[in-house]
C-alpha positions in Angstrom: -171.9 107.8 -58.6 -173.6 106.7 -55.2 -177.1 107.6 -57.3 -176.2 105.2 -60.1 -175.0 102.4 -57.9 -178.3 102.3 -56.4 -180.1 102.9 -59.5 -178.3 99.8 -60.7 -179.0 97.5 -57.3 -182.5 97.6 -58.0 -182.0 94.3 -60.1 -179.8 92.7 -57.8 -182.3 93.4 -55.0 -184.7 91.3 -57.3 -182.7 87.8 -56.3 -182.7 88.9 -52.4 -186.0 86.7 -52.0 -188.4 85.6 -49.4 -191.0 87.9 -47.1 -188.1 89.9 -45.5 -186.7 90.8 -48.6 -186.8 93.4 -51.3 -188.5 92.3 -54.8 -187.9 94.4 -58.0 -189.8 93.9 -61.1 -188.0 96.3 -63.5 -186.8 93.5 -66.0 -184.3 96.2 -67.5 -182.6 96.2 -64.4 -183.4 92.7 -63.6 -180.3 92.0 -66.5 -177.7 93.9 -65.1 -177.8 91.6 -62.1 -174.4 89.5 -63.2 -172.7 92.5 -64.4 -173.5 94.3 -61.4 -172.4 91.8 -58.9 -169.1 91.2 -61.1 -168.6 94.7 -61.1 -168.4 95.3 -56.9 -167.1 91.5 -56.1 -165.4 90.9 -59.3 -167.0 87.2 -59.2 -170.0 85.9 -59.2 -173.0 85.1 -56.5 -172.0 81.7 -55.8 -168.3 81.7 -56.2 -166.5 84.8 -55.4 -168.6 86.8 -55.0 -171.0 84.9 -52.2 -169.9 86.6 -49.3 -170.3 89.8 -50.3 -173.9 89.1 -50.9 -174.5 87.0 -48.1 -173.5 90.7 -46.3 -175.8 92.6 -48.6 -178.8 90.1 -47.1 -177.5 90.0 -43.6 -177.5 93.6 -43.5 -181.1 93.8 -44.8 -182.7 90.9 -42.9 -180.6 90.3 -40.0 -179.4 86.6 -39.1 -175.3 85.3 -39.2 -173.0 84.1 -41.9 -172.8 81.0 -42.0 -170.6 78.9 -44.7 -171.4 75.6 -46.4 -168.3 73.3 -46.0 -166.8 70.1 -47.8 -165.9 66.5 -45.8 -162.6 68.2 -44.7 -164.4 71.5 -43.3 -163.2 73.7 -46.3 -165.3 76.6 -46.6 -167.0 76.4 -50.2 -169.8 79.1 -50.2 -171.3 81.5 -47.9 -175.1 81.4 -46.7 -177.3 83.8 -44.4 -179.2 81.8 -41.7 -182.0 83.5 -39.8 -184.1 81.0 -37.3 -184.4 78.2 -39.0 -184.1 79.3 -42.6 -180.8 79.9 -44.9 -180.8 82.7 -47.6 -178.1 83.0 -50.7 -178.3 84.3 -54.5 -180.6 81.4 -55.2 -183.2 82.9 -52.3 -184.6 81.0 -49.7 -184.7 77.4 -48.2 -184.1 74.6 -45.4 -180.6 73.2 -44.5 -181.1 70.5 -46.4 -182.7 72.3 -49.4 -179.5 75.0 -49.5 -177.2 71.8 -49.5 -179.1 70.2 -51.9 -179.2 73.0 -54.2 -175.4 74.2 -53.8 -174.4 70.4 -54.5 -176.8 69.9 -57.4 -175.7 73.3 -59.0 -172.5 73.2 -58.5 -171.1 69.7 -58.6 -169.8 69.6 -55.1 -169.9 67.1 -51.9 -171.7 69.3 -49.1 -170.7 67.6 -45.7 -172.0 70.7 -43.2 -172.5 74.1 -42.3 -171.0 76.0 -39.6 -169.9 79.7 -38.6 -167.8 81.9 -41.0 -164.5 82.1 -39.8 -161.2 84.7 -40.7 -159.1 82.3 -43.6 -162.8 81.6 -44.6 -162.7 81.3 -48.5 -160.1 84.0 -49.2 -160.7 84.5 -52.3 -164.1 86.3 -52.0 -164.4 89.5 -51.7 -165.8 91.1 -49.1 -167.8 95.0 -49.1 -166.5 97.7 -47.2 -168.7 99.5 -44.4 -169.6 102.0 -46.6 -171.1 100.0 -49.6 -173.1 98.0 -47.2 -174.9 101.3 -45.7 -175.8 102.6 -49.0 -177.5 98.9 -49.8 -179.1 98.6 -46.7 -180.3 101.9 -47.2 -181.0 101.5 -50.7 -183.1 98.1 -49.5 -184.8 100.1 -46.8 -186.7 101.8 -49.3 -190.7 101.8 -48.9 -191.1 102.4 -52.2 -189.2 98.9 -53.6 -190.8 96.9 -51.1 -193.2 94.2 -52.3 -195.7 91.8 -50.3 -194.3 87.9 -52.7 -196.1 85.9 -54.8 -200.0 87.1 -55.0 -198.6 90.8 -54.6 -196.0 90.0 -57.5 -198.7 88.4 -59.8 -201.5 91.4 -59.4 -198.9 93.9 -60.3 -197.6 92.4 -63.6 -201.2 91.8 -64.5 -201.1 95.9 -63.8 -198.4 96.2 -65.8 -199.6 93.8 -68.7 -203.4 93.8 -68.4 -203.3 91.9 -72.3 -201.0 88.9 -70.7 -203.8 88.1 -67.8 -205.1 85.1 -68.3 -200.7 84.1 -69.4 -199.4 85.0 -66.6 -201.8 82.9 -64.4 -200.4 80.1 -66.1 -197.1 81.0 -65.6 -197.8 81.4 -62.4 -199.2 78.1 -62.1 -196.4 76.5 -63.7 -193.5 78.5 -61.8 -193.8 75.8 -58.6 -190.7 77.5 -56.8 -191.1 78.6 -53.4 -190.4 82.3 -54.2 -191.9 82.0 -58.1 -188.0 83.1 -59.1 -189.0 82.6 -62.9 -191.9 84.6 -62.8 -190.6 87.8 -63.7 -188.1 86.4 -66.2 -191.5 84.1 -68.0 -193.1 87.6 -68.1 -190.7 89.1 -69.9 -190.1 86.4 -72.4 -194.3 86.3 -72.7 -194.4 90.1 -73.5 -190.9 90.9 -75.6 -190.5 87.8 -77.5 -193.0 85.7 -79.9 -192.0 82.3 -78.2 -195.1 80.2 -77.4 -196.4 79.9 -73.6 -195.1 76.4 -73.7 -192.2 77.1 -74.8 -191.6 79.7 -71.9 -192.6 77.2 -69.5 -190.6 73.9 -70.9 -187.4 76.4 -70.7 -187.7 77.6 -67.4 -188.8 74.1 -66.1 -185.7 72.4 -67.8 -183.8 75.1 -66.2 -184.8 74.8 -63.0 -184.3 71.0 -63.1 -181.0 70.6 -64.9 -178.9 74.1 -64.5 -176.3 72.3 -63.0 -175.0 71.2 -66.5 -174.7 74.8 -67.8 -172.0 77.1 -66.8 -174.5 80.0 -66.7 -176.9 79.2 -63.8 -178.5 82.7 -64.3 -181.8 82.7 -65.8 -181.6 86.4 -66.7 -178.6 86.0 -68.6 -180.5 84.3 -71.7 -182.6 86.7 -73.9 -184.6 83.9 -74.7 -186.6 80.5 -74.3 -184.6 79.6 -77.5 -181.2 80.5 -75.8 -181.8 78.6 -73.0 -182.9 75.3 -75.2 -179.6 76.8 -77.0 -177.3 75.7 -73.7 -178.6 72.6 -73.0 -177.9 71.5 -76.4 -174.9 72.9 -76.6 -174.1 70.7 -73.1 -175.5 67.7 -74.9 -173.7 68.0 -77.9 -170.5 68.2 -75.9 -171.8 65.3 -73.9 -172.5 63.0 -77.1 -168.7 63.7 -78.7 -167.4 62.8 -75.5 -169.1 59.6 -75.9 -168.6 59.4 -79.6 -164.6 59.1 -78.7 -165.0 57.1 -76.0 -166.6 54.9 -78.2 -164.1 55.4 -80.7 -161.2 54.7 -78.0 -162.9 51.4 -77.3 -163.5 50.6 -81.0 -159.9 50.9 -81.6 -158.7 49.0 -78.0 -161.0 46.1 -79.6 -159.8 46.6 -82.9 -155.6 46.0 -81.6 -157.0 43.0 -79.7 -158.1 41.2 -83.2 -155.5 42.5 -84.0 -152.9 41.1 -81.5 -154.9 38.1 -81.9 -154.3 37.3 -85.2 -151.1 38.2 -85.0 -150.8 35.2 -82.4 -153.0 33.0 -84.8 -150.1 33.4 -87.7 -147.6 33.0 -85.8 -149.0 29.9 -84.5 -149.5 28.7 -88.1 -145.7 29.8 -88.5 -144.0 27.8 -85.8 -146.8 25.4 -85.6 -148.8 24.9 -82.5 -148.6 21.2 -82.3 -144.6 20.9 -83.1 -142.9 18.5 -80.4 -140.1 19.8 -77.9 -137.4 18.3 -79.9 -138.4 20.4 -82.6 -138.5 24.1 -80.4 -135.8 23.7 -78.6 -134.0 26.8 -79.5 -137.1 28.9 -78.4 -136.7 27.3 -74.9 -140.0 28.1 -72.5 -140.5 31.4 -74.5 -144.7 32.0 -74.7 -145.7 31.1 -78.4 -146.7 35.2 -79.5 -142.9 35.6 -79.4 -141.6 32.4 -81.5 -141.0 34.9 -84.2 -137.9 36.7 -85.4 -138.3 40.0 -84.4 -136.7 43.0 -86.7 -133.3 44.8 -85.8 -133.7 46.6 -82.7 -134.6 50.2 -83.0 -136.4 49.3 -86.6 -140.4 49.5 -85.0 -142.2 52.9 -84.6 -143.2 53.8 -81.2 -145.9 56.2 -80.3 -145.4 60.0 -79.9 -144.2 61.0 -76.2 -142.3 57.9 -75.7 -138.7 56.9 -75.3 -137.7 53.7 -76.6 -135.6 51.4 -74.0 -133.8 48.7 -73.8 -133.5 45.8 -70.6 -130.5 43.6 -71.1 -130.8 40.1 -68.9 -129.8 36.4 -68.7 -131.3 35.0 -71.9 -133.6 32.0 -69.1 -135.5 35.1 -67.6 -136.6 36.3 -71.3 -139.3 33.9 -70.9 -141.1 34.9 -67.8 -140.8 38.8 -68.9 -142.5 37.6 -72.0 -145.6 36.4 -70.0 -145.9 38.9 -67.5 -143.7 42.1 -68.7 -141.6 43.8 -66.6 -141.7 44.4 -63.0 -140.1 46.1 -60.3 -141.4 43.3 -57.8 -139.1 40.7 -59.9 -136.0 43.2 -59.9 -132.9 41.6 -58.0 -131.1 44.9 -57.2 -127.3 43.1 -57.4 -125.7 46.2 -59.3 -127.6 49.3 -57.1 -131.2 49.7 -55.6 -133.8 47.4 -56.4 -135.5 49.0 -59.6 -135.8 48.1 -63.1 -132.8 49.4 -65.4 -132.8 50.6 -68.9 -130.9 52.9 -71.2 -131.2 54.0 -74.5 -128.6 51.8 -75.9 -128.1 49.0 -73.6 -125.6 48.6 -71.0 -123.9 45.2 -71.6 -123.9 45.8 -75.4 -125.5 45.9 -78.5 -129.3 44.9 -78.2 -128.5 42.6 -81.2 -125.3 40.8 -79.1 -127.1 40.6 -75.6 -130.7 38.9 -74.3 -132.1 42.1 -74.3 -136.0 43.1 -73.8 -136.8 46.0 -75.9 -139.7 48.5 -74.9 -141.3 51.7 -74.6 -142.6 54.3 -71.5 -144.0 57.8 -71.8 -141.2 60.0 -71.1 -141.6 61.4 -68.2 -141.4 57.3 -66.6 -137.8 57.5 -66.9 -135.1 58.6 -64.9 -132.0 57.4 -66.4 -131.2 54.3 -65.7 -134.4 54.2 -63.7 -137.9 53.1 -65.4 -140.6 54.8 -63.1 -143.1 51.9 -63.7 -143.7 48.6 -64.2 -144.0 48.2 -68.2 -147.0 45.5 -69.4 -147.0 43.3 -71.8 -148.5 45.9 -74.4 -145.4 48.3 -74.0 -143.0 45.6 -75.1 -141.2 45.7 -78.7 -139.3 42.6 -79.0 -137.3 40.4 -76.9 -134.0 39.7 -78.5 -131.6 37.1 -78.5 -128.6 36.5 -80.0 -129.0 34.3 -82.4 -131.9 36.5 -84.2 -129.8 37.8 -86.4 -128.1 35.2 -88.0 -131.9 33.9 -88.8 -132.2 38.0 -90.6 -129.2 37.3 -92.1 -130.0 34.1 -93.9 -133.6 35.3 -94.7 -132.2 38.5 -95.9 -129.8 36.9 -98.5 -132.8 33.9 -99.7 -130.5 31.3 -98.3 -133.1 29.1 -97.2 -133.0 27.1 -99.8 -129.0 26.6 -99.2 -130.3 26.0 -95.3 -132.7 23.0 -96.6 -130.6 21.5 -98.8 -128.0 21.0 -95.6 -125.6 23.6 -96.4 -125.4 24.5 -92.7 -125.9 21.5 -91.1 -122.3 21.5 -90.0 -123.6 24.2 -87.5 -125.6 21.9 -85.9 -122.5 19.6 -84.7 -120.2 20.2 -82.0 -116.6 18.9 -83.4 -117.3 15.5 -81.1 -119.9 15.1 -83.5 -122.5 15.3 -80.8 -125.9 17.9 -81.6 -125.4 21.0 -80.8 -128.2 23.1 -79.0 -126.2 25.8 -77.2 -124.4 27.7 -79.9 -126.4 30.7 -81.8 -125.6 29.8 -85.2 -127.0 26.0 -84.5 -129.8 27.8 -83.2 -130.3 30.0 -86.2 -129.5 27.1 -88.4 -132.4 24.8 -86.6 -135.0 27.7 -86.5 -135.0 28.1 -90.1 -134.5 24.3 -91.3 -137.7 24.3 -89.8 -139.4 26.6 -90.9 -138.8 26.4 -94.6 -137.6 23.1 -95.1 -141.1 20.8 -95.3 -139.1 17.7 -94.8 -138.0 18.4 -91.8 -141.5 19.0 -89.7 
């Protein structure tokens, strides 16, 4: 068992970079890396599994843990610092370039670094006494040891004495400090048919933009083609993000002409221009809603939402229908200071009583308690009494009956004085003018 460990740590030895450490070129090996690692840490190198390899270097190399942690001095990954210089999975580099790195990779703010302490990132695993002898051991070995770089180059010319000239160029075009594509262009250049540009645009856009992929192991992808594979994967994942976005803001635009035609009809309806005399049973109420809405209850809502309904004095229905609902106007005379709602209404039926009806998602209400101020957008219909005396007449086509002064008795008090408080004289006015031509 022990044998085959180390058999296997020969390609995870491969990522332990720099002078100090070990370099394998066995590409077979070099692809059990991830399963390796997730294997003995049950993570991977920069997540769970980061401290046990920052003990696999430390125990090679020397140096201290060190962790790299967030604004409020959470531990997010651990690091091995010797001098001056800081070594993880990804190799070598500065302070600033192992921040850099971390934060580009992994989408996180870096704010410091600073000793490991117990608590430190719990839920990495760390390797027991035991496992880190037989590695350090294992790394020891004169046999696995390798001089970087020009060492690395002259022995997969050895090895590939065909791919010379290639491999120079890869060479060339692997600019890394540590050349950590080499090996992996190698392979690609001698296994696959890809074209050397093709090798070289892949590991270049990898090197540049892993922190879009999931996968930020270039020896996890067979392939120059697999790797072009995840990026447009990414991409495609990015464009249909902003395909709906688009189509979100298509259709917000789309209920604004919407709205605002709505308004335009209804302005040709009541008529913009009309004098007060002529709207006074609308009062102060904002001109979108001068129209008769339907019964209460009768309009669809959206999925997730409860429909509610606000009962008030009939002279605040106005200001609620220019600036909705909100707890900063509520008076708070029957309990605490909030807005109140219920399902049916509490003074009566929404068609008897100035009521406001709306909608909020469901979880923004806590009988009788709405857990938010409702806009404009949310609300269904403000209804007064009156409103359905208006459905009644329009219901039964007596208009005409209307026009003709059938009801014009409503519109008297018994004094014979006009009558502008009762509902049915309001009804009675509202449609006189809107159907009866003689009368605008």
């Amino acid at each position: 068992m022990e044998k085959q460990l180390l058999d296997r740590f020969q390609g995870f030895v491969k990522h332990l970079i720099r002078e100090e450490l070990v370099q394998v070129l066995d590409e077979a090996r070099a692809d059990k890396v991830y399963e390796l690692i997730l294997k003995v840490s049950g993570a991977g190198p920069f997540d769970g599994g980061c401290v046990f390899v920052a003990q696999a270097i430390q125990k090679r190399i020397g140096g201290s843990i060190k962790v790299l942690v967030s604004s409020d001095n959470v531990a997010q990954h651990a690091v091995v610092q010797k001098n001056n210089i800081f070594y993880d999975y990804g190799g070598s580099a500065s302070k600033e370039e192992i921040i850099k790195r971390f934060e580009k990779n992994e989408m996180q703010q870096i704010s410091g670094i600073r000793d490991l302490k117990t608590g430190d990132l719990p839920e990495a695993k760390r390797a027991d006494v035991k496992f880190v002898k037989m590695l350090a051991s294992f790394l020891l070995k004169e046999e696995l040891v390798q001089v970087l770089d020009e060492g690395k180059v002259d022995q997969l010319k050895q090895k590939f004495p065909d791919s010379s000239d290639d491999i120079d160029k890869l060479n060339q075009a692997d600019t890394t400090p540590t050349k950590k594509y080499l090996v992996w262009a190698v392979k690609m250049l001698t296994t696959t048919k890809e074209p050397l540009d093709n090798i070289v645009q892949s590991f270049q856009k990898f090197d540049k933009e892993q922190h879009k992929l999931k996968n930020k192991d270039i020896f996890q992808f067979k392939s120059p083609e697999a790797v072009f594979d995840a990026f447009r994967e990414y991409e495609n994942s990015e464009d249909a993000e902003k395909k709906q976005g688009k189509e979100k803001e298509k259709e917000k635009q789309l209920q604004e002409k919407k709205q605002q035609f709505i308004k335009k009809i209804i302005r040709e309806e009541i008529d913009k221009a009309v004098s007060s005399n002529n709207e006074w049973w609308w009062g102060d109420f904002p001109i979108e809603f001068q129209k008769i809405p339907k019964e209460p209850g009768s309009e669809p809502i959206p999925k997730g939402t409860v429909r509610l309904y606000h009962q008030t004095e009939a002279k605040f229905l106005p200001f609620i229908a220019k600036d909705g609902l909100s707890i900063k106007h509520a008076k708070g005379i029957e309990g605490p200071k909030a807005i109140y709602a219920s399902t049916t209404g509490f003074y009566g039926s929404p068609d008897k009583v100035p009521t406001v009806e709306f909608f909020v998602p469901i979880d923004k209400w806590d009988s009788p308690f709405v857990l938010m101020d409702v806009p404009l957008e949310n609300i269904i219909a403000l209804h007064l009494q009156w409103h359905g005396s208006v459905r009644y007449l329009e219901e039964n086509d007596l208009m005409e009956e209307a026009c003709k002064g059938g009801y014009d008795f409503l519109l008297k008090n018994k004094d014979g004085s006009e009558d502008r408080i009762s509902d049915e004289a309001k009804a009675t006015a509202y449609v006189k003018y809107k159907y009866c031509k003689s009368d605008k």
